[in-house]
N, CA, C and O atoms as a Tripos MOL2 file, in Angstrom:
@<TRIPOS>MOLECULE
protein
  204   203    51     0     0
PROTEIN
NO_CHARGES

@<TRIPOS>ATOM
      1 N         -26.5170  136.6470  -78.0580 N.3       1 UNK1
      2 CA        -25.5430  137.2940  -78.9270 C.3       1 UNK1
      3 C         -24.5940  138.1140  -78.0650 C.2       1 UNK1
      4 O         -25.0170  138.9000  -77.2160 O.2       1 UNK1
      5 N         -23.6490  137.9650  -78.2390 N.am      2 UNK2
      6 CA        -22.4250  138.2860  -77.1760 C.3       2 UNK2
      7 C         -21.8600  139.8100  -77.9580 C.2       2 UNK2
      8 O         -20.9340  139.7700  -78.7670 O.2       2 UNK2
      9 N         -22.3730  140.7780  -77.6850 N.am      3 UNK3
     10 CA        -21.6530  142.2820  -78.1220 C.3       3 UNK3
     11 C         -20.2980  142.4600  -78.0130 C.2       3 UNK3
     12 O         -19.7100  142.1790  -76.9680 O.2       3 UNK3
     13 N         -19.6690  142.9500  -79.0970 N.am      4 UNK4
     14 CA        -18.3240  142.6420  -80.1420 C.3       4 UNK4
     15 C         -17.4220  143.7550  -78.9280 C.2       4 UNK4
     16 O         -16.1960  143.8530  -78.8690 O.2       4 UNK4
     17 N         -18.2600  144.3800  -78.1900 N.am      5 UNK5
     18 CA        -17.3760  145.4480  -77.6070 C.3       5 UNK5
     19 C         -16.6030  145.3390  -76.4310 C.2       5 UNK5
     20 O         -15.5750  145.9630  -76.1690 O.2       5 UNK5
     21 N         -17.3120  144.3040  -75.5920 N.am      6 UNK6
     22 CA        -16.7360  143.5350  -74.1170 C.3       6 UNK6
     23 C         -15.7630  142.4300  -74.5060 C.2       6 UNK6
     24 O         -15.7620  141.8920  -75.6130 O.2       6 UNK6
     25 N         -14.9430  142.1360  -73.5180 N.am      7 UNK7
     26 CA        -13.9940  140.9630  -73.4920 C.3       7 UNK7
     27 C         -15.0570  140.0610  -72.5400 C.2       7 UNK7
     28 O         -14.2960  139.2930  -71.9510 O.2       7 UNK7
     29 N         -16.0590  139.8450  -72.2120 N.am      8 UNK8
     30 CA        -16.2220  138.8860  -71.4750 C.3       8 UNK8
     31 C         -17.1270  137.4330  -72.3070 C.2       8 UNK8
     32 O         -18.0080  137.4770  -73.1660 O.2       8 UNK8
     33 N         -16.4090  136.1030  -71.5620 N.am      9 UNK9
     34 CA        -17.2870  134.9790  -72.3450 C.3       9 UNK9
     35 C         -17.9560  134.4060  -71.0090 C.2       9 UNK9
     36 O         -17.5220  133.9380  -69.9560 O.2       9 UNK9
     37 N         -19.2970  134.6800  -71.5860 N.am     10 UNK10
     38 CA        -20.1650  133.9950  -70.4750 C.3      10 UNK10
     39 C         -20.4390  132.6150  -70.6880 C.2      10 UNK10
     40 O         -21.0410  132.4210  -71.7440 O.2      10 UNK10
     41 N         -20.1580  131.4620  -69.9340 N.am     11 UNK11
     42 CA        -20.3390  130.2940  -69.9110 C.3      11 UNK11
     43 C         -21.7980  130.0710  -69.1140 C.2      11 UNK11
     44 O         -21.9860  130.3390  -67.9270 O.2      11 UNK11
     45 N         -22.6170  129.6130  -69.8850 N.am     12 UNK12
     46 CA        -23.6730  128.8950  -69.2190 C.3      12 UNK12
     47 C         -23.9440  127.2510  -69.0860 C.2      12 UNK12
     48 O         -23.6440  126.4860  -70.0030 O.2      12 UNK12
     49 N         -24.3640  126.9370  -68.2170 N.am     13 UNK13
     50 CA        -24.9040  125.5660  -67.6520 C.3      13 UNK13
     51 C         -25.8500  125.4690  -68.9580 C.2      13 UNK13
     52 O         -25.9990  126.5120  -69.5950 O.2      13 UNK13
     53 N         -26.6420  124.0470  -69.5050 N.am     14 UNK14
     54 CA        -27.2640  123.8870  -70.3670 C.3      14 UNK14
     55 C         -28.5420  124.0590  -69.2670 C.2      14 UNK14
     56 O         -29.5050  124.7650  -69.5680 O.2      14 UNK14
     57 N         -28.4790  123.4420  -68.1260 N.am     15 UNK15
     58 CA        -29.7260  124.2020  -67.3450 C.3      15 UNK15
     59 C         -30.2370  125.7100  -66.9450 C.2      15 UNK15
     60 O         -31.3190  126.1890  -66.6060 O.2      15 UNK15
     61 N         -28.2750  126.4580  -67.2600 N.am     16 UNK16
     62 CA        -28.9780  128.2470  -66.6110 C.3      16 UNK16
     63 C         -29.6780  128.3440  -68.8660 C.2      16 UNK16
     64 O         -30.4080  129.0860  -69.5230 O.2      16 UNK16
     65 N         -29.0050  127.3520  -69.0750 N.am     17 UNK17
     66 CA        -29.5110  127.8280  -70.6190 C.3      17 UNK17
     67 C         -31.2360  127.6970  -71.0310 C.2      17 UNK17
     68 O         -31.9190  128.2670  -71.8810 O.2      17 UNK17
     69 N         -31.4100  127.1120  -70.4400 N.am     18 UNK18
     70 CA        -32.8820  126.2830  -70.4160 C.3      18 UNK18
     71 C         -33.6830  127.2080  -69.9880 C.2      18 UNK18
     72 O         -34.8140  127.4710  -70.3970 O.2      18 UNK18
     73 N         -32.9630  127.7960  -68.9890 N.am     19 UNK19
     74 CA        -33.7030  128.3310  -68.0700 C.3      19 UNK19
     75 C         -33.9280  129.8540  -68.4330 C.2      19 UNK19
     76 O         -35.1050  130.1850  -68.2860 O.2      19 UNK19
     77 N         -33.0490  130.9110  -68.8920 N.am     20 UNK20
     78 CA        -32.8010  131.9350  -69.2320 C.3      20 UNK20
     79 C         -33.8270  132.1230  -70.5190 C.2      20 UNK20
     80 O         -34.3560  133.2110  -70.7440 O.2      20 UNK20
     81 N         -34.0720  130.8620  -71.4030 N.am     21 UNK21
     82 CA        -34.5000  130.7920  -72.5260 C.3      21 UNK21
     83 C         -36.0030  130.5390  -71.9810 C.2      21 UNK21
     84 O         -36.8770  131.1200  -72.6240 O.2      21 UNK21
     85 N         -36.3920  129.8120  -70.9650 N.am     22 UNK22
     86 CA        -37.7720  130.0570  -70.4230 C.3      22 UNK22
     87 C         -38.3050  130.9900  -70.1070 C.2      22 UNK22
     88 O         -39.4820  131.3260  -70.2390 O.2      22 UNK22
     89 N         -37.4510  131.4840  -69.6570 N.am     23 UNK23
     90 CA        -37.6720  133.0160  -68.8500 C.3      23 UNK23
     91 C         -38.1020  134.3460  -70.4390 C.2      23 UNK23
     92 O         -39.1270  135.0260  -70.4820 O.2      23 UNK23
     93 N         -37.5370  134.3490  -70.9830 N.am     24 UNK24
     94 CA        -37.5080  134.6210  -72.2170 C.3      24 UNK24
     95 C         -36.1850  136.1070  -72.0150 C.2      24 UNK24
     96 O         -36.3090  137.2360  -72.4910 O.2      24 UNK24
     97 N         -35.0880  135.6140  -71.2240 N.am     25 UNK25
     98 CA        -33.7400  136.9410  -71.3740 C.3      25 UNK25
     99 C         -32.6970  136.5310  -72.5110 C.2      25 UNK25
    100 O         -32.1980  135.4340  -72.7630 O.2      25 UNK25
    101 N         -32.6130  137.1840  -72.8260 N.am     26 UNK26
    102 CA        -31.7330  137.5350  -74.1640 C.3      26 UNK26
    103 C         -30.0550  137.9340  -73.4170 C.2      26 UNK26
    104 O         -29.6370  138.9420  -72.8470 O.2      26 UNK26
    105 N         -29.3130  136.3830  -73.8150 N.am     27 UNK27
    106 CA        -27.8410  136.8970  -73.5890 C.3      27 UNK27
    107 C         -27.5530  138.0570  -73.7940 C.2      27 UNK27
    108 O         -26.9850  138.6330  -72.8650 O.2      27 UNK27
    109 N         -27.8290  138.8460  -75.0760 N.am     28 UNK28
    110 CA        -27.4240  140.2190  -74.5350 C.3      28 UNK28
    111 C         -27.4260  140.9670  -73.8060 C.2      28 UNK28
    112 O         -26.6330  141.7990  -73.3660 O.2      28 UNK28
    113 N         -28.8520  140.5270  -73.5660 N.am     29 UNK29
    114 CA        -29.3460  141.6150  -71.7140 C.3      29 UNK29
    115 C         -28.2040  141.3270  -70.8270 C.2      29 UNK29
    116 O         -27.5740  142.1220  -70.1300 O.2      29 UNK29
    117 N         -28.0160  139.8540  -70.9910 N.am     30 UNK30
    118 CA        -27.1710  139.4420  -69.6410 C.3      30 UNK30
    119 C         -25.5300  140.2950  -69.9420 C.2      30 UNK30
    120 O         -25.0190  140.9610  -69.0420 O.2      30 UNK30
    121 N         -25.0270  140.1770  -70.9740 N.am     31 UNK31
    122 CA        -24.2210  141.4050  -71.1650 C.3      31 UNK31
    123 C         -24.3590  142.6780  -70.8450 C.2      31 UNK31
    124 O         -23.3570  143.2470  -70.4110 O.2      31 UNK31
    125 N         -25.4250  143.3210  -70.9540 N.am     32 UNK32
    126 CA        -25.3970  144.8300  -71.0430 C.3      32 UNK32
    127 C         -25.4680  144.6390  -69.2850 C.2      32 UNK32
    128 O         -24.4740  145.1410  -68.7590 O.2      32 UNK32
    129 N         -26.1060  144.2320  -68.6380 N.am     33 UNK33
    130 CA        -26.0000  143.7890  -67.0780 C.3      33 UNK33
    131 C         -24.0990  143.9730  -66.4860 C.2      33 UNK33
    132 O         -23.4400  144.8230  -65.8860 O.2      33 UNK33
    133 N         -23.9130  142.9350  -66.9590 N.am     34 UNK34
    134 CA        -22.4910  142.4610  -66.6920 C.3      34 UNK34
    135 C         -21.6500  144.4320  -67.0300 C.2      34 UNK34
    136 O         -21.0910  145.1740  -66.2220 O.2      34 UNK34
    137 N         -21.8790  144.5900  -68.2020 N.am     35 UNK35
    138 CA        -21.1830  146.1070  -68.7470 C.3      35 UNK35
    139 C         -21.2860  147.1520  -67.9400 C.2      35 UNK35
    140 O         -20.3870  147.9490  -67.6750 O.2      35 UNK35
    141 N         -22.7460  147.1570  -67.4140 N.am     36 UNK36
    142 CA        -23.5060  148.4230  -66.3390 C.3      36 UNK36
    143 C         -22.7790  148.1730  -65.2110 C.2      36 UNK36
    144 O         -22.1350  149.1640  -64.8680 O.2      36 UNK36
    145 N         -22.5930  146.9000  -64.2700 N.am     37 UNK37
    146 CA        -22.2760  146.6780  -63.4050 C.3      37 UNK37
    147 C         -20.5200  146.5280  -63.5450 C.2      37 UNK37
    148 O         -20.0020  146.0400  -62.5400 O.2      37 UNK37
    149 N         -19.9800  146.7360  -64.1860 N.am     38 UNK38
    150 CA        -18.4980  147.1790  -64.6690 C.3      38 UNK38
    151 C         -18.2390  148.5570  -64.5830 C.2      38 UNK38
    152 O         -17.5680  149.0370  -63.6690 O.2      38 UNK38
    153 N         -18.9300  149.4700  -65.8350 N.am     39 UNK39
    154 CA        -18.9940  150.4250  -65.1910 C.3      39 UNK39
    155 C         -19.2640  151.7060  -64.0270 C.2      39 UNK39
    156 O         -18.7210  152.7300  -63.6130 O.2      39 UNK39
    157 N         -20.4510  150.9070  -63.8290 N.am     40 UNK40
    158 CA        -21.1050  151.8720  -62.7770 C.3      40 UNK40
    159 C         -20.3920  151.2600  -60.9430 C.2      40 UNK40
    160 O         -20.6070  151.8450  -59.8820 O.2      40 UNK40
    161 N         -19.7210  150.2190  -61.0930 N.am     41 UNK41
    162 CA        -19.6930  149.6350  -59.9530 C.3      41 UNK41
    163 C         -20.5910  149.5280  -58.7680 C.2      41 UNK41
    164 O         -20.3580  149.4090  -57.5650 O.2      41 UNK41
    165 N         -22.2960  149.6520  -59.8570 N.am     42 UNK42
    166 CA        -23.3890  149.0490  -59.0220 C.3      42 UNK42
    167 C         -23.3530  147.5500  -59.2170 C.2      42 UNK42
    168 O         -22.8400  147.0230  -60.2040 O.2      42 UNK42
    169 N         -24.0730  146.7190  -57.9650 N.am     43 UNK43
    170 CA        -23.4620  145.4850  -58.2150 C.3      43 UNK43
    171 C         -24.7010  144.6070  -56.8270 C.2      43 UNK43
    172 O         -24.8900  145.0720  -55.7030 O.2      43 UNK43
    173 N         -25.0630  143.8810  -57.1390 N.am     44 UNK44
    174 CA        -25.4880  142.6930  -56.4020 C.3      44 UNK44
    175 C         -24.8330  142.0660  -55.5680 C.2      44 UNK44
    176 O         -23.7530  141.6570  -55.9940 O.2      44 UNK44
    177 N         -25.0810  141.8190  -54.4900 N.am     45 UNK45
    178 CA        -24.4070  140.7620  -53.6560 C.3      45 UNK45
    179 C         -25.4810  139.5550  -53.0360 C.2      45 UNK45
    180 O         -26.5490  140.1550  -53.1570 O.2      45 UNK45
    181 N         -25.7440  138.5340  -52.5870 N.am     46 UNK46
    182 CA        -26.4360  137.5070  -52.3570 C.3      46 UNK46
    183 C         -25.9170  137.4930  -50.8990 C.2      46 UNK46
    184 O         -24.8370  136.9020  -50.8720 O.2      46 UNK46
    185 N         -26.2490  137.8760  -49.8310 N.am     47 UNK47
    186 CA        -25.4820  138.0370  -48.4550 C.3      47 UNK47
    187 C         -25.0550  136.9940  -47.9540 C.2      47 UNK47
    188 O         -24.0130  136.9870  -47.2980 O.2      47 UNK47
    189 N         -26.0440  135.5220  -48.2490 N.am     48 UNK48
    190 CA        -25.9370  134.1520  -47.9730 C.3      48 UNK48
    191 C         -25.1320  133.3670  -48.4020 C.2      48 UNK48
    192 O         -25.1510  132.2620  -47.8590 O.2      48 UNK48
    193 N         -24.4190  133.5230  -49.1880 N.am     49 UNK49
    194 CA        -23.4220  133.0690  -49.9790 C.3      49 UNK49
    195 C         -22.2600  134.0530  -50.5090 C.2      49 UNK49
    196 O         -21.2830  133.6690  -51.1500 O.2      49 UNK49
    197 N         -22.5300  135.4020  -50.1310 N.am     50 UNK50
    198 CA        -21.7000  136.2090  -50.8870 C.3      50 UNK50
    199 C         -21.4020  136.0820  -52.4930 C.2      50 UNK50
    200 O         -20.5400  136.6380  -53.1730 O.2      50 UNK50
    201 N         -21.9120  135.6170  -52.6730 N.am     51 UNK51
    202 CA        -21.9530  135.7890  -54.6730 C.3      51 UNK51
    203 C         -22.7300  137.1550  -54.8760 C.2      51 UNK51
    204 O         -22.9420  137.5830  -56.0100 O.2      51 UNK51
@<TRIPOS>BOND
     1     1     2 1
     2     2     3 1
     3     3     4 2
     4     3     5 am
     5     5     6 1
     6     6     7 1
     7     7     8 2
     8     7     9 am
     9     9    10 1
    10    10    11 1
    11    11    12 2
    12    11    13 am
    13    13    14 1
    14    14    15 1
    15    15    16 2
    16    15    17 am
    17    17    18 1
    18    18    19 1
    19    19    20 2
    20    19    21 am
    21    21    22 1
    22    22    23 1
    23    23    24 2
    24    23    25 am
    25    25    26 1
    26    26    27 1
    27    27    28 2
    28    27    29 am
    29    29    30 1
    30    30    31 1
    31    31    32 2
    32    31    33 am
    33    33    34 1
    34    34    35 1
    35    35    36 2
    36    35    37 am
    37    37    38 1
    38    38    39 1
    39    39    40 2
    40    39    41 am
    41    41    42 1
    42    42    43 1
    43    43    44 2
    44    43    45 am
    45    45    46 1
    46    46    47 1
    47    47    48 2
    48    47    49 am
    49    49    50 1
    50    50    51 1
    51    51    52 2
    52    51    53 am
    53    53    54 1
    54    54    55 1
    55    55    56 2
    56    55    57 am
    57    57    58 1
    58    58    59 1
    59    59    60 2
    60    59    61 am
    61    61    62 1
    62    62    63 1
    63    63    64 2
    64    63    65 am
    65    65    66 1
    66    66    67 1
    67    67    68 2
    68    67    69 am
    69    69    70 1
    70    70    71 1
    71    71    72 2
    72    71    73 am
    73    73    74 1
    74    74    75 1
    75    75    76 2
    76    75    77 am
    77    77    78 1
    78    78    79 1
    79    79    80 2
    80    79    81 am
    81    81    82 1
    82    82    83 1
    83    83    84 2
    84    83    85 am
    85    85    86 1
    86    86    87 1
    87    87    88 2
    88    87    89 am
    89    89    90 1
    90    90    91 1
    91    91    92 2
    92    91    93 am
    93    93    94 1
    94    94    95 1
    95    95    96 2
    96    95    97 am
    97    97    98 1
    98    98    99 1
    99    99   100 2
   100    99   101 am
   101   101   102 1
   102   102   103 1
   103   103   104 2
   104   103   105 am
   105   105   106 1
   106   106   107 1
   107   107   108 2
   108   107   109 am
   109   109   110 1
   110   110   111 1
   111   111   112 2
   112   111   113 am
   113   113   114 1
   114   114   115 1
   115   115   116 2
   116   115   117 am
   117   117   118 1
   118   118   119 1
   119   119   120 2
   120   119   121 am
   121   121   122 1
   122   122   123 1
   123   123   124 2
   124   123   125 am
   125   125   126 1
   126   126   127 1
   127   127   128 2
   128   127   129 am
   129   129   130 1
   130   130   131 1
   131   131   132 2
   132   131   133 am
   133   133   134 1
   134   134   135 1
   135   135   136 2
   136   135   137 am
   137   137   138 1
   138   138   139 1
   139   139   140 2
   140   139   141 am
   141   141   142 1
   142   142   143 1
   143   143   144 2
   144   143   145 am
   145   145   146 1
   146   146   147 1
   147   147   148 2
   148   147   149 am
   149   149   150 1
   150   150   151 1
   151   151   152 2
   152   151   153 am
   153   153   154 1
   154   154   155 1
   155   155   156 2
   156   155   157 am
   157   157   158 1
   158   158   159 1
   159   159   160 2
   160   159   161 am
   161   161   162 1
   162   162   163 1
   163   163   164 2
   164   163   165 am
   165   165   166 1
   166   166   167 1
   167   167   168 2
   168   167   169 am
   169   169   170 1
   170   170   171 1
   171   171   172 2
   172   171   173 am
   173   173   174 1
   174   174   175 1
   175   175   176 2
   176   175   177 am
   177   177   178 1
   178   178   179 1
   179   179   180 2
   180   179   181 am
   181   181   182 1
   182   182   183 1
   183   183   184 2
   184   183   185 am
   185   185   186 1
   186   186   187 1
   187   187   188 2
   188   187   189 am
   189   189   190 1
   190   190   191 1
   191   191   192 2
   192   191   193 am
   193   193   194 1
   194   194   195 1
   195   195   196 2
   196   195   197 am
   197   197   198 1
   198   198   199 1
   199   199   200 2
   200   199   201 am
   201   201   202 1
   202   202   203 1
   203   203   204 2
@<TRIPOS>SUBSTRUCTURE
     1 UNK1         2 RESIDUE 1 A UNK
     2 UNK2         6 RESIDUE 1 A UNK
     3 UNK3        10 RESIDUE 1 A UNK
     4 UNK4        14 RESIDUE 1 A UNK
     5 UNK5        18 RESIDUE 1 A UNK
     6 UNK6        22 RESIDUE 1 A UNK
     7 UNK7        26 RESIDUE 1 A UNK
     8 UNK8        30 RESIDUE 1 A UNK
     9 UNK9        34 RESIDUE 1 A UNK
    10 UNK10       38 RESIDUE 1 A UNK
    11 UNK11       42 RESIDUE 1 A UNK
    12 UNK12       46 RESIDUE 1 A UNK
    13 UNK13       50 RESIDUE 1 A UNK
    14 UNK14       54 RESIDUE 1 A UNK
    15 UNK15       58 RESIDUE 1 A UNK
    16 UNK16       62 RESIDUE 1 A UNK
    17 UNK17       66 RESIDUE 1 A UNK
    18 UNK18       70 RESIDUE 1 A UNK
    19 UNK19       74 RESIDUE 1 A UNK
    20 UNK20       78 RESIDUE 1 A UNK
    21 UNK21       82 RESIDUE 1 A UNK
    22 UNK22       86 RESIDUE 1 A UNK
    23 UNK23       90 RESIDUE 1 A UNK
    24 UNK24       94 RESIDUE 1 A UNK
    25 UNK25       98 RESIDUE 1 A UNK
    26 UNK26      102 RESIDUE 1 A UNK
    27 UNK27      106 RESIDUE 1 A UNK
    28 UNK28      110 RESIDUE 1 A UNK
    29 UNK29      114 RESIDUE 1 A UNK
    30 UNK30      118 RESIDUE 1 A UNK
    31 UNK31      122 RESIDUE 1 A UNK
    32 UNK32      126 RESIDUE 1 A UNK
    33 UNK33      130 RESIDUE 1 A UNK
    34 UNK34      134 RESIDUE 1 A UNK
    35 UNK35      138 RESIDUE 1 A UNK
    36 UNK36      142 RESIDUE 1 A UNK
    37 UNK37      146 RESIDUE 1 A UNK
    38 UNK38      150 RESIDUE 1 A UNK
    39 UNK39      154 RESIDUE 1 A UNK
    40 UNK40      158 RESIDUE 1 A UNK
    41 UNK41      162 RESIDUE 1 A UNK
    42 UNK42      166 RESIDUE 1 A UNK
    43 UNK43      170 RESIDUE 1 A UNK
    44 UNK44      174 RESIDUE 1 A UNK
    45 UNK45      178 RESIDUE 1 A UNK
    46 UNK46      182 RESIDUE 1 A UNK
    47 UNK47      186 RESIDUE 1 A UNK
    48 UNK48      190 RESIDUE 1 A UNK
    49 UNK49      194 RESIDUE 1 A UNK
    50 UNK50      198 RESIDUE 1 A UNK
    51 UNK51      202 RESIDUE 1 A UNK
């Protein structure tokens, strides 16, 4: 469920879909993630790839 308050549309792979849904995370989480890391400009980096 995509919260009415962000502009962002998250596109998923039907595999990150599969997968997220195995895992048992809730698109919203993955929003409130995305929101925290907007505001707070705490943030992940993957050093190996830079993503």
């Amino acid at each position: 469920m995509k919260p009415e308050k962000n502009n962002y549309n998250l596109e998923l792979s039907h595999e990150m879909t599969e997968k997220i849904n195995r895992q048992k995370i809730l698109e919203e989480d993955i929003y409130q993630v995305i929101e925290h890391a907007e505001r707070t400009g705490r943030r992940t980096l993957n050093t190996e790839n830079r993503h």
